[in-house]
VEXKOLRO-512707 format. One record per residue (C-alpha): residue number from 1; residue in three letters; x, y, z. Coordinates in steps of 0.001 Angstrom, whole numbers, plus 500000, padded with zeros to 6 digits. Example, Ala and Ser with C-alpha at 12.3 -4.5 7.8 and 13.67 -1.06 7.14 Angstrom:
BEGIN
(1,'ALA',(512300,495500,507800));
(2,'SER',(513670,498940,507140));
This chain:
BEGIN
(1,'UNK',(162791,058412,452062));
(2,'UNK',(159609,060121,451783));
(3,'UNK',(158451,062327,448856));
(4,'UNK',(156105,066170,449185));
(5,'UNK',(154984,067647,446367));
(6,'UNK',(153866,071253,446443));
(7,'UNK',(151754,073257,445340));
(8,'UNK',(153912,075233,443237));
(9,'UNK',(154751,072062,441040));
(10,'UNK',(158553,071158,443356));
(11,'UNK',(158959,067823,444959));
(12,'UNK',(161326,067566,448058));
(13,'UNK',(162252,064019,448766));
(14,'UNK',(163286,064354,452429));
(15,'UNK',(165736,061688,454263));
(16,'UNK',(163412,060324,456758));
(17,'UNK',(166058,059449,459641));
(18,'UNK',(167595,063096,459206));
(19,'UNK',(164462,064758,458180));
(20,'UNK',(166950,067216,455280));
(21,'UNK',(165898,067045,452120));
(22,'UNK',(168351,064959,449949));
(23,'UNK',(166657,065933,446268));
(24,'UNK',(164746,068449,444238));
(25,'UNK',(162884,067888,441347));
(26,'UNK',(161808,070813,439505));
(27,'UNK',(159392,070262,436525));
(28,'UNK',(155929,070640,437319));
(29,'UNK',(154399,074318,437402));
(30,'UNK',(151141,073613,438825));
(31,'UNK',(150237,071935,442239));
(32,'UNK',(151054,068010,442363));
(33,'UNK',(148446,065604,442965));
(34,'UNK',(149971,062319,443365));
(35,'UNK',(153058,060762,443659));
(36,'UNK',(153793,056948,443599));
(37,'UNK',(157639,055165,444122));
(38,'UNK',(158178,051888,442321));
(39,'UNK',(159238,048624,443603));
(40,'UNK',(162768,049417,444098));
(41,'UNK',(162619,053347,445211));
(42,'UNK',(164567,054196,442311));
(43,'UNK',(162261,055475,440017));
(44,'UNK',(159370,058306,440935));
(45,'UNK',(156301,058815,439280));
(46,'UNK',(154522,062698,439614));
(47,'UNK',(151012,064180,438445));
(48,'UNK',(149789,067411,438401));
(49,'UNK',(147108,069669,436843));
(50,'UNK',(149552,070970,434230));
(51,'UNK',(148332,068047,432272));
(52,'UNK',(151550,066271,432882));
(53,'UNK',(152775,062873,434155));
(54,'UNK',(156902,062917,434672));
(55,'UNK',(159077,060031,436009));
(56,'UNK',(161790,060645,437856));
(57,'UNK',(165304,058938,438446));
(58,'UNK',(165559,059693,442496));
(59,'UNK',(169387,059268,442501));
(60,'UNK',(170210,061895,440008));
(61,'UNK',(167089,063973,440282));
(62,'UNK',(166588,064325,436410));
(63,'UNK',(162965,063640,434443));
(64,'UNK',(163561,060528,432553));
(65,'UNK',(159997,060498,430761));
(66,'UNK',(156832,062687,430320));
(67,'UNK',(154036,062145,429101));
(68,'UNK',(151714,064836,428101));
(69,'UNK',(147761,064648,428241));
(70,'UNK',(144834,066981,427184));
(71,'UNK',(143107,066590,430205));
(72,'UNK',(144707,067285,434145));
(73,'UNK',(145659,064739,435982));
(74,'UNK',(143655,063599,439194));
(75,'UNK',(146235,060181,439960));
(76,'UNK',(149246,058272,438483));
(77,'UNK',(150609,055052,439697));
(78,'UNK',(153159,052259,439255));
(79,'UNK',(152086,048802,439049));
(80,'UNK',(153309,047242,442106));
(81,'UNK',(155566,044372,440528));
(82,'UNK',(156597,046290,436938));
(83,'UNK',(157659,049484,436312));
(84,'UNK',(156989,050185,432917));
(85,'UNK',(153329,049602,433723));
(86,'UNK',(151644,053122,434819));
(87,'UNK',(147607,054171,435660));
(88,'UNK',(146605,057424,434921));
(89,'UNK',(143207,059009,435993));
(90,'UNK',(142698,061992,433533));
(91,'UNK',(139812,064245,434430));
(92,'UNK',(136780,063144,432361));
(93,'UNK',(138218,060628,430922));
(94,'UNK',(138210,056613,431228));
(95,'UNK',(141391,055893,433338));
(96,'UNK',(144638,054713,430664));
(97,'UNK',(147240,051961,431263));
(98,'UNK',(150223,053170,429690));
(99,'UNK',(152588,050255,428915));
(100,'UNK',(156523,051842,428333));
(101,'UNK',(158586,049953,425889));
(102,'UNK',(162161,050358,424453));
(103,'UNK',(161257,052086,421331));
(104,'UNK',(157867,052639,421902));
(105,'UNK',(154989,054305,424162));
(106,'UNK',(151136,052807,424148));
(107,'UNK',(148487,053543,425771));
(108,'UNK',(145061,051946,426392));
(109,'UNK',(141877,053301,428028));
(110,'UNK',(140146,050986,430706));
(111,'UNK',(136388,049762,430085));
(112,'UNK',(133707,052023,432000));
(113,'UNK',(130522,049482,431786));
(114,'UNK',(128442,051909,430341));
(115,'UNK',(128930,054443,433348));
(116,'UNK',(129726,058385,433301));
(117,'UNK',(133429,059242,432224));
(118,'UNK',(133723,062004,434836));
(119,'UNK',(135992,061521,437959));
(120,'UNK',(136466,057368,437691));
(121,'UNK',(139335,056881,440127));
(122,'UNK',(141644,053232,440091));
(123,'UNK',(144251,051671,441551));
(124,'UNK',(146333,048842,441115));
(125,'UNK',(145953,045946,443892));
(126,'UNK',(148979,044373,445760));
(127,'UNK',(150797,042608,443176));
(128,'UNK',(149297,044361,440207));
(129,'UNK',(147240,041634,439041));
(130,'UNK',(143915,043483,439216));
(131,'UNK',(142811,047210,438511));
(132,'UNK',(139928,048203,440907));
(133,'UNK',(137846,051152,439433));
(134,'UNK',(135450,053645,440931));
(135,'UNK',(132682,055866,439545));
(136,'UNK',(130624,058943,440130));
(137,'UNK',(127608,056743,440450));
(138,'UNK',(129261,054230,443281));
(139,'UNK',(129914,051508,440510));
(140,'UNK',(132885,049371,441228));
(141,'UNK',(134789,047837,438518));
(142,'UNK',(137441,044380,438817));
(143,'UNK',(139564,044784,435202));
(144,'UNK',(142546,042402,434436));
(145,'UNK',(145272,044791,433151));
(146,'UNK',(146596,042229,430650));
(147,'UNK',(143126,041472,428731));
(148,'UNK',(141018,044720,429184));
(149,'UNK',(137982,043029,430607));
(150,'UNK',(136090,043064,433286));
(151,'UNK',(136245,040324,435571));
(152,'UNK',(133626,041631,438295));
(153,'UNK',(131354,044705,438613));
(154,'UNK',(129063,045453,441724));
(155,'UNK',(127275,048132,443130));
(156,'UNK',(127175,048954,447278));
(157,'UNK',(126522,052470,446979));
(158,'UNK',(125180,054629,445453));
(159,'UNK',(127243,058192,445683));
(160,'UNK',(130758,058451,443919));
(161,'UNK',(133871,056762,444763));
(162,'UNK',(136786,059296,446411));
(163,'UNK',(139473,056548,447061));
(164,'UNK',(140550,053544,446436));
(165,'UNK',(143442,051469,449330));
(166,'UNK',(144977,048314,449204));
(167,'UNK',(146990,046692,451793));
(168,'UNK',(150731,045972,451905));
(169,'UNK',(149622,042425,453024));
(170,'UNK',(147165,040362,452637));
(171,'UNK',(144313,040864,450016));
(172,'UNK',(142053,043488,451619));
(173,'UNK',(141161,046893,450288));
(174,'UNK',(139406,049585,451250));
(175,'UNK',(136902,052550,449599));
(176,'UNK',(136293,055606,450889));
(177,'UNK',(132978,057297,449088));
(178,'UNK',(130695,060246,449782));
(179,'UNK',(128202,058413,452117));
(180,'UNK',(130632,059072,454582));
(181,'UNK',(131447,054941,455189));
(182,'UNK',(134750,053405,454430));
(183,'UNK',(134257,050012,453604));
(184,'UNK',(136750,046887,453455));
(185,'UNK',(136301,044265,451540));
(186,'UNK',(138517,040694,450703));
(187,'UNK',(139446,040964,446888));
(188,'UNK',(139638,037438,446552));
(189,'UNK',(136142,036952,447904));
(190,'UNK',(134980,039570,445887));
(191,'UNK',(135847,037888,442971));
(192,'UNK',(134314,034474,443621));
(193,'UNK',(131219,035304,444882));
(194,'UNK',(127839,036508,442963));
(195,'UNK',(126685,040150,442927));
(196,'UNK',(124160,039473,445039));
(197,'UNK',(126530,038183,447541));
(198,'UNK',(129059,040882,448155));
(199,'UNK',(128904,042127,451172));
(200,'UNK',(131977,044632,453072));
(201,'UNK',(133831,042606,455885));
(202,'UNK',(133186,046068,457838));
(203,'UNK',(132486,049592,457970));
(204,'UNK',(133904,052506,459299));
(205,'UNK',(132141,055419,460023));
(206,'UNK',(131877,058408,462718));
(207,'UNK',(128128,057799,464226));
(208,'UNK',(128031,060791,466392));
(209,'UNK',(129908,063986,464206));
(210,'UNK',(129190,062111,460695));
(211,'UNK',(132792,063368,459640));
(212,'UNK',(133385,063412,456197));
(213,'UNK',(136574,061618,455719));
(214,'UNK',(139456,063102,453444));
(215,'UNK',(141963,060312,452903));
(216,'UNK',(142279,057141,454431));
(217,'UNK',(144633,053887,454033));
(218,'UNK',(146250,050878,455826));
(219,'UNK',(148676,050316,458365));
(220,'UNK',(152270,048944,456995));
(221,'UNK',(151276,045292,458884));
(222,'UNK',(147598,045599,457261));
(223,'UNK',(146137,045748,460902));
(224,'UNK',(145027,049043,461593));
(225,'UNK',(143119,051590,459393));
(226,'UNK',(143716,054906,459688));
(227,'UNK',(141347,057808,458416));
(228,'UNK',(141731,061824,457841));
(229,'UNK',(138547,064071,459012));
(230,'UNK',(137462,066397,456073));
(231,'UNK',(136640,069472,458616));
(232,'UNK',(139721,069555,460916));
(233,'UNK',(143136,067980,461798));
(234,'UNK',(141621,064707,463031));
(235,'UNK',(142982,061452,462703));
(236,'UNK',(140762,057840,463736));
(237,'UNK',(142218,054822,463595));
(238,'UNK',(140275,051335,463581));
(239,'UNK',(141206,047563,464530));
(240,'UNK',(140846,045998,460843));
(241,'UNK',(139490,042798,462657));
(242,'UNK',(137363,044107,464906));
(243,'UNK',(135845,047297,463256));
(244,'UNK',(136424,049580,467093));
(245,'UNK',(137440,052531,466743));
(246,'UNK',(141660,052234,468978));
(247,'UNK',(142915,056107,468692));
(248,'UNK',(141824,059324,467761));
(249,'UNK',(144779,061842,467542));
(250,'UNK',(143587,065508,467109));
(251,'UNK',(146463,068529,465674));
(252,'UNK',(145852,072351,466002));
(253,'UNK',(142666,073911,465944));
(254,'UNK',(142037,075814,462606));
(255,'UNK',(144085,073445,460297));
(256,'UNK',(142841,071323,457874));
(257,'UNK',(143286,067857,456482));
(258,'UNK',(145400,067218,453076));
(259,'UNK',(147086,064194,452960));
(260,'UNK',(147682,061063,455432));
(261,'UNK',(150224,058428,455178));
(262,'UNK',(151401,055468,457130));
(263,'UNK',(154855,054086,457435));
(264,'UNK',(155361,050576,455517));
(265,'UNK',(157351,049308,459056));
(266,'UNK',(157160,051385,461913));
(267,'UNK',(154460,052389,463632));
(268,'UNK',(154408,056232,462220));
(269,'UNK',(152016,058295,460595));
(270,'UNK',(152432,061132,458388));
(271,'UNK',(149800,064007,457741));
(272,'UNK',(149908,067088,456035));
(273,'UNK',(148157,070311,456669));
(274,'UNK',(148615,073885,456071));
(275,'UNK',(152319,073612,454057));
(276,'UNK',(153321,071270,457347));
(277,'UNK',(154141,067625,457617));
(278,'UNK',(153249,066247,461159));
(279,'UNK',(155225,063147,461874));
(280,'UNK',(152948,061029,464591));
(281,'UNK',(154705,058337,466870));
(282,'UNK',(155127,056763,470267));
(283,'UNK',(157166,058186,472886));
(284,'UNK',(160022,056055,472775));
(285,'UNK',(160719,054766,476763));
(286,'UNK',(165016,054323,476752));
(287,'UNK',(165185,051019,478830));
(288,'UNK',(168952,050270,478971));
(289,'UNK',(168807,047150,481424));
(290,'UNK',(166940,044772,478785));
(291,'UNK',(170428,044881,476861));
(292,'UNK',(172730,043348,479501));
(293,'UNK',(171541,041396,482432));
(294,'UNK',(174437,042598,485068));
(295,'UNK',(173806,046146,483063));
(296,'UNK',(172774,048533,486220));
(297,'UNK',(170955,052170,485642));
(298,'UNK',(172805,054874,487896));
(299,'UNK',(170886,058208,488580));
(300,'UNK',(173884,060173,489793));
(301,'UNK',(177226,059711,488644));
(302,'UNK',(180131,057501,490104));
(303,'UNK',(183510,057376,489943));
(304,'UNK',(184614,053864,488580));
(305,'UNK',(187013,051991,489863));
(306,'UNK',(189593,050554,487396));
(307,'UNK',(190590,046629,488289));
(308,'UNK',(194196,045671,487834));
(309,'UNK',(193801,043646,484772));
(310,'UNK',(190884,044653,483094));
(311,'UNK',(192545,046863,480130));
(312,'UNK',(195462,044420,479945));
(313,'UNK',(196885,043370,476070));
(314,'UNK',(198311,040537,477772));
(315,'UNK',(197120,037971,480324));
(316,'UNK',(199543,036992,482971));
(317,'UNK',(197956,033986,484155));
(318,'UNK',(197548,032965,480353));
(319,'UNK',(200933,032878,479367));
(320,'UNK',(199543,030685,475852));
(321,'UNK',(198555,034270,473772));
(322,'UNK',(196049,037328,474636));
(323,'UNK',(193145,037242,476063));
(324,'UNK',(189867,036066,473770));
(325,'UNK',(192136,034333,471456));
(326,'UNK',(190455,030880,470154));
(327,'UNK',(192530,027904,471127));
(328,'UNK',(193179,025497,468514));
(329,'UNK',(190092,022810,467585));
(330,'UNK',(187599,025637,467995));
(331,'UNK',(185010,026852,466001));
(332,'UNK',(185860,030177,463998));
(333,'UNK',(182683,032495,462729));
(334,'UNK',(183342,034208,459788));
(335,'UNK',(182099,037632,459647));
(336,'UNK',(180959,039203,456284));
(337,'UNK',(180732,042898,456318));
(338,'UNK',(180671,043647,452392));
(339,'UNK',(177657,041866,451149));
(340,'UNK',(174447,043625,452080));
(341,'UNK',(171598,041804,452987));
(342,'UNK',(167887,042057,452155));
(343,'UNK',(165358,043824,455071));
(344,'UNK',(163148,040891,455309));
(345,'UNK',(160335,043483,456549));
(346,'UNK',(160642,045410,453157));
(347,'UNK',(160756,042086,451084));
(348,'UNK',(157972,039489,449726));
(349,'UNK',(157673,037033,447174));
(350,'UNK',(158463,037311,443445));
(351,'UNK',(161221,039928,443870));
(352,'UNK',(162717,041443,441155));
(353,'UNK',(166558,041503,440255));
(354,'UNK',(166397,045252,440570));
(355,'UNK',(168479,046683,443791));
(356,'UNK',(166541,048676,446232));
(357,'UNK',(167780,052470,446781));
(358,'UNK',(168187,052749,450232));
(359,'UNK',(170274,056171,450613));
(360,'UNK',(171026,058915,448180));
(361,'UNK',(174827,060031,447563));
(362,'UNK',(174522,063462,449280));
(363,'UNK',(177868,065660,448556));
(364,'UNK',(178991,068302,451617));
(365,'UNK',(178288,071979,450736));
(366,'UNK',(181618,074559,451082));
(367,'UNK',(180968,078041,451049));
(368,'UNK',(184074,079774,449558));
(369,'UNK',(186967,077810,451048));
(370,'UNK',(190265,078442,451484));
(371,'UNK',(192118,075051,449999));
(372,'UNK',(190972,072852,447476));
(373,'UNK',(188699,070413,448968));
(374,'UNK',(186533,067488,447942));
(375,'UNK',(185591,068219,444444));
(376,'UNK',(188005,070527,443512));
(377,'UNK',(190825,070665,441851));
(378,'UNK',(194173,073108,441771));
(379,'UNK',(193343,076953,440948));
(380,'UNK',(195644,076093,437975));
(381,'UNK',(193459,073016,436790));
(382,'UNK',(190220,074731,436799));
(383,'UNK',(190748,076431,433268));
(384,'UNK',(189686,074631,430451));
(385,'UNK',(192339,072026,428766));
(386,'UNK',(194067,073609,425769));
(387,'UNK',(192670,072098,422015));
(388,'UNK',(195003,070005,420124));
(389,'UNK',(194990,070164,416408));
(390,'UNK',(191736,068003,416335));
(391,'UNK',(189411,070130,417668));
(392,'UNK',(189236,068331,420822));
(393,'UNK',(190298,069649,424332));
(394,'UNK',(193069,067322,425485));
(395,'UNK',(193290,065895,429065));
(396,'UNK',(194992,066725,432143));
(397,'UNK',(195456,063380,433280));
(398,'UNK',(195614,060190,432173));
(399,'UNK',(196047,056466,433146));
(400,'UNK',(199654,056649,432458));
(401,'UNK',(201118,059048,434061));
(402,'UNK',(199006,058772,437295));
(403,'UNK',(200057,056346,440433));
(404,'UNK',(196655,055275,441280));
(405,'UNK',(198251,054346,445090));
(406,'UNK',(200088,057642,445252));
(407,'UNK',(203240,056460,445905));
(408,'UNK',(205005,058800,443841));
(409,'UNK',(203487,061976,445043));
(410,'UNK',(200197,061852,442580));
(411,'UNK',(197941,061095,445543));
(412,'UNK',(196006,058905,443457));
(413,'UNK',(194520,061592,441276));
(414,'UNK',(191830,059985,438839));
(415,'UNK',(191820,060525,435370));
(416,'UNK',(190157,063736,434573));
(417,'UNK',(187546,062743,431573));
(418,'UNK',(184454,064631,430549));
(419,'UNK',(181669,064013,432309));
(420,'UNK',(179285,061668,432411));
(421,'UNK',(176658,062869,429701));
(422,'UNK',(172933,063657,431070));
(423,'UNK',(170347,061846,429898));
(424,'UNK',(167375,063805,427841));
(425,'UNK',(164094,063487,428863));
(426,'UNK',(161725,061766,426357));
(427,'UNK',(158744,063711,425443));
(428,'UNK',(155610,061722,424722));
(429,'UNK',(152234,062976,423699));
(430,'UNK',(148977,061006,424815));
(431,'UNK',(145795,061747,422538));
(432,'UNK',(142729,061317,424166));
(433,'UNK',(138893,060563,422599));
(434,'UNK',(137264,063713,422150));
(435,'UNK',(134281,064537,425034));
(436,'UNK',(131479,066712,424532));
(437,'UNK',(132161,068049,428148));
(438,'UNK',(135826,069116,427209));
(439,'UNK',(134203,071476,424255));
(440,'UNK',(133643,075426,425455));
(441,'UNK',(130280,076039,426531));
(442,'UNK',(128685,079827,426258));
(443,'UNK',(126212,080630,428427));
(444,'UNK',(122771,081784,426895));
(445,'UNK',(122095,085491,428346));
(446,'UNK',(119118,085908,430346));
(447,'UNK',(116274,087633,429495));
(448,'UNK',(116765,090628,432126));
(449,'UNK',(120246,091441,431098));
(450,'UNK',(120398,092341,427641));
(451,'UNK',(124309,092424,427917));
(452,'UNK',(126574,090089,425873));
(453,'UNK',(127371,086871,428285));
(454,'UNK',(131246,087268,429898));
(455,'UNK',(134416,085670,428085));
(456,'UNK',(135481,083964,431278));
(457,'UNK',(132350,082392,431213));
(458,'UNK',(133495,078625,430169));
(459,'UNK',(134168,075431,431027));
(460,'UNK',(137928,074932,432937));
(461,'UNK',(138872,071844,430780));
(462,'UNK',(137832,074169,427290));
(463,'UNK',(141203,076427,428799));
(464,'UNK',(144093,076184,426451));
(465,'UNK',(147130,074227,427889));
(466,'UNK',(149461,075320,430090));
(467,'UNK',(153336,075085,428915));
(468,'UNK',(155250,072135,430052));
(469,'UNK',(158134,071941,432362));
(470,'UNK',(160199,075381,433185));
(471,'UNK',(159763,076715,429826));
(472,'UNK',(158021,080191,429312));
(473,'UNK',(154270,080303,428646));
(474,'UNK',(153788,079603,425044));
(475,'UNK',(152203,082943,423414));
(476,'UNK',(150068,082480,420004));
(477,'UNK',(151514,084491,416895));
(478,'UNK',(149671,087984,416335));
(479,'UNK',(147209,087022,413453));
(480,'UNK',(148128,089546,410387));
(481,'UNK',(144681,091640,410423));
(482,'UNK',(142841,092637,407290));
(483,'UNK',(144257,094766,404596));
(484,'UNK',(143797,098271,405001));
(485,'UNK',(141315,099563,402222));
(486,'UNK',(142186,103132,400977));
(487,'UNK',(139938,105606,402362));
(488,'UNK',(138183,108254,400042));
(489,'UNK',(139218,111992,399577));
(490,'UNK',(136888,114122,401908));
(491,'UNK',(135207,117202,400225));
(492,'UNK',(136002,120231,401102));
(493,'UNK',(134113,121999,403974));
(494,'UNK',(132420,124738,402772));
(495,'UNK',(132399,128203,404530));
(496,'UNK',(129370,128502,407066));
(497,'UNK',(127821,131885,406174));
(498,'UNK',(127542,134417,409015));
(499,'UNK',(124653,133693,411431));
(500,'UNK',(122032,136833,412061));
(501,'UNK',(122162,137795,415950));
(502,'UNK',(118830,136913,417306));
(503,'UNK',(116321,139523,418087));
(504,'UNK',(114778,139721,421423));
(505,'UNK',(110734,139683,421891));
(506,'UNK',(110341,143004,422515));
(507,'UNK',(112501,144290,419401));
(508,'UNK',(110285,142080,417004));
(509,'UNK',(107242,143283,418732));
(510,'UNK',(108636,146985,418459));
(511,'UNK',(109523,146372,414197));
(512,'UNK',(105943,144991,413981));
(513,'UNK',(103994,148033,415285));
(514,'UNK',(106236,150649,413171));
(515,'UNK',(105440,148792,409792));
(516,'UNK',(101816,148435,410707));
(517,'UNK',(101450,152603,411335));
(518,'UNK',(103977,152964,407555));
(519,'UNK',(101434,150932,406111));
């Protein structure tokens, strides 16, 4: 099965041998930035930037837990070998362990050595033993989960840490940072040598384009290491052991690099770009001889030729019984067809009791039909049961009156109960320590505007939080406003006495002369 997550918060898990997607798991409503399967593929882990971590149950498609953080979420992850064990990488934050119990939740933020709390990304190692840490600075942190301390800290760059790998086998692990160098180092040599003595096994890099590289990981055998180019559609992949470069596979021009990942048997590799998942693989060459050695490849047609006893129940000259019966004395084989056995490719040491889920129960879609099919029942028994004096609806059926081998006409109709109840999804609310970074920062204005700075002018993580799952944005009560003081009676305008017409210059002049000849 492989799992997508979108950007508009869905994940599709798709069956991989049909390529249809089998579930849909609704919850998220921002774009998903990691997803991680347990041990057994039955339980799914999802973050996104909503500022939510959910856990899925992949056969019923229903959120079983989520937990709900102040901060968005860069990465979430199972540990390897126990399932109630989850890292979470919260933006500016110290990565958490969160440790799931059966009546409670806890949660415990990893040591940081004294570096910057901004963009530290972990992982767990193979068998979740270890926690490997990276920082903004190129700091790499060894923790032990269990204790909280740090068993080894080094330094081999100095720019920040985009990705941490481990292998499916074998203890290597590789980091991909800004320097534009993946790097693979030997955990267990890591942790018994000095500081001064850690040194990468090798390292990957493009010499001649200096490619940025987007996502990288291992192979499913831990042989090859395959990298995404951060400009294009452009995959590399290296020999582990030898450090030379084997393949470069190249998509469409124009597209861009998202995601890369590598099937844990087959020799397939999965990338994403533009909305699109490119499935990469070897041409498969049909060679039909290897299976028989008498087995002959025709290019035409030809009419066989039937022999005279080829299709015969009986054998003529073996008058004892049919043909391939065992004569008495030999050896018989026993066949068993019922109990499944374990893929050894998909199975290591210290398994769990847990059962892997290898398919998902996918029930055909009818579009209006005619008869009752599968899943329905009579026109007449799709109306509600009628309520006995108790309150409670009685049944249709029941284990008396039904011939489970439908002998006497029942045709083994089960007993129609209510159904199975759905299981709510537990709500749990992780508290983080308060960062001056996460606080709303207002930009001074500058000294040739003299305008009032701009409201959207602050920091993303100051935002308030978006709603959780499908509910409806959560909108903040209307504040009451001040009461409304009583205004005071206006005063009466008073009439505006008659304006005199203004004379023109030569009147006034003309008034002035006459009084100056009366006087």
């Amino acid at each position: 099965m492989l799992a997508v997550g979108c950007n508009d918060g869905r994940i599709a898990v798709w069956e991989f041998m049909t390529r249809g997607i089998a579930r849909m798991c609704t919850g998220h409503i921002h774009p998903i930035t990691s997803l991680s399967w347990n041990r057994s593929g039955q339980k799914l882990l999802s973050s996104s930037t909503d500022w939510n971590v959910m856990m899925w149950d992949v056969a019923s498609g229903d959120c079983s837990f989520t937990f709900r953080f102040p901060a968005p979420i860069m990465k979430a992850q199972f540990n390897p070998r126990n399932s109630k064990m989850l890292l979470v990488c919260a933006m500016k934050n110290a990565p958490l362990l969160v440790t799931l119990d059966d009546e409670s939740c806890d949660h415990y933020p990893l040591p940081t050595d004294g570096e910057p709390e901004q963009n530290i990304i972990a992982s767990f190692d193979r068998r979740g033993e270890r926690v490997i840490t990276g920082s903004s600075k190129g700091k790499i942190l060894i923790i032990d989960p269990k204790t909280r301390e740090v068993l080894k800290s080094f330094r081999d760059t100095s720019t920040a840490i985009k990705s941490i790998e481990f292998s499916r086998r074998g203890s290597n692990f590789i980091i991909n940072s800004s320097d534009r160098v993946i790097r693979v180092y030997d955990i267990e040599q890591v942790c018994s040598a000095k500081d001064s003595e850690i040194e990468a096994l090798q390292r990957l890099q493009d010499l001649v384009n200096r490619t940025q590289w987007k996502k990288c990981t291992f192979s499913g055998d831990g042989e090859f290491i395959v990298a995404g180019s951060h400009r294009q559609h452009a995959l590399y992949i290296w020999d582990k052991s030898t450090g030379s470069l084997v393949k470069m596979l190249t998509g469409q021009k124009g597209e861009t690099l998202l995601d890369i990942a590598w099937h844990p048997v087959r020799p397939i590799i999965l990338s994403i770009s533009n909305g699109v998942v490119n499935i990469w693989s070897q041409a498969k060459v049909e060679l039909w001889s290897a299976y028989a050695p008498h087995f002959k490849e025709l290019d035409e047609n030809l009419e066989y030729e039937e022999k005279e006893d080829e299709f015969d129940v009986e054998d003529e000259d073996n008058p004892k019984g049919r043909q391939g019966d065992w004569e008495e004395g030999e050896d018989q084989l026993e066949l068993d067809i019922v109990t499944k056995p374990p893929i050894p490719a998909f199975c290591s040491s210290g398994e769990e009791d847990e059962e892997p889920l290898d398919w998902l129960p996918i029930a055909p879609e009818i579009e209006d039909p005619e008869e009752p099919g599968w899943g329905q029942l009579e026109p007449s028994l799709n109306e509600l049961p009628p309520v006995d004096d108790s309150g409670s609806r009685k049944r249709l059926f029941n284990d008396e009156n039904v011939d489970p081998s439908g002998a006497n006409g029942g045709g083994g109709v089960p007993t129609a109960g209510p159904p199975p109840a759905k299981q709510p999804c537990i709500m749990v609310d992780i508290d983080l320590p308060f960062h001056e970074t996460l606080t709303e920062t207002k930009p001074k204005p500058s000294k040739k505007s003299k305008q009032p700075p701009s409201s959207k002018a602050q920091n993303y993580a100051s935002l308030p939080p978006p709603p959780v799952g499908n509910s409806k944005p959560v909108v903040d009560p209307v504040q009451p406003a001040d009461p409304v003081v009583p205004a005071k009676p206006v005063e009466p305008v008073k009439p505006v006495e008659p304006v005199t017409p203004v004379e023109s210059t030569e009147q006034v002049e003309k008034a002035a002369s006459e009084n100056t000849e009366g006087k």
